[in-house]
N, C-alpha and C positions, 0 to 999 in steps of 0.2 A: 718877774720879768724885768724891770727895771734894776733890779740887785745884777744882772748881767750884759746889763746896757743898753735894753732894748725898750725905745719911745712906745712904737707899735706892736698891737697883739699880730698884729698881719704878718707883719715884718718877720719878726719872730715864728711863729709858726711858720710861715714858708720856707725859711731857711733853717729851720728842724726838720720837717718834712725833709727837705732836700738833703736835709745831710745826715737823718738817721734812718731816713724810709719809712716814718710813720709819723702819724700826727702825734703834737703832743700828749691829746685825751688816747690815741690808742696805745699809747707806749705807757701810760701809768696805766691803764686797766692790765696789760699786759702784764707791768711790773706787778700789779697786786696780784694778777692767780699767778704767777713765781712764788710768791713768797706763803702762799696758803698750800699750794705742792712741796714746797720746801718745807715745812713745818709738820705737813703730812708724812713727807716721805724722806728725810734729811740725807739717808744712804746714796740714795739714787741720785747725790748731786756731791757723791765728793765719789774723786777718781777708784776705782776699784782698787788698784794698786798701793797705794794709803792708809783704804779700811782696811785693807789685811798687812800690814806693816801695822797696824796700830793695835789687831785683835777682832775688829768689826766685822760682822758678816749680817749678810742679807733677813740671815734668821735666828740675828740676836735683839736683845732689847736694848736700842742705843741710849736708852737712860742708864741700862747698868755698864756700859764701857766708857762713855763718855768720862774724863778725866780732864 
């Protein structure tokens, strides 16, 4: 918090809240199940259009097309 200027935890969170729509604590819980669906399901977050310009498909092994 103080690495981006900020005295107060209050401070700071209120005007996180206000400007992201969620509190700090729920925006990193948030961010952590992104990244465990991500890791689970890697396809389903890159554009469709992409995986199949690249070879990718929904019921392939993205361990063996990854390049």
């Amino acid at each position: 918090m103080l690495l981006v200027g900020y005295d107060s935890v209050s401070t700071f969170s209120g005007l996180f809240s206000k400007t992201v729509g969620k509190t700090p604590s729920e925006f990193l819980h948030n961010n952590k199940e992104r990244k465990i669906e991500i890791q689970a399901r890697p396809l389903s977050f890159v554009p469709k259009c992409y995986a199949f310009m690249h070879g990718w498909t929904e019921n392939s092994n993205y361990e063996e097309v990854k390049s």
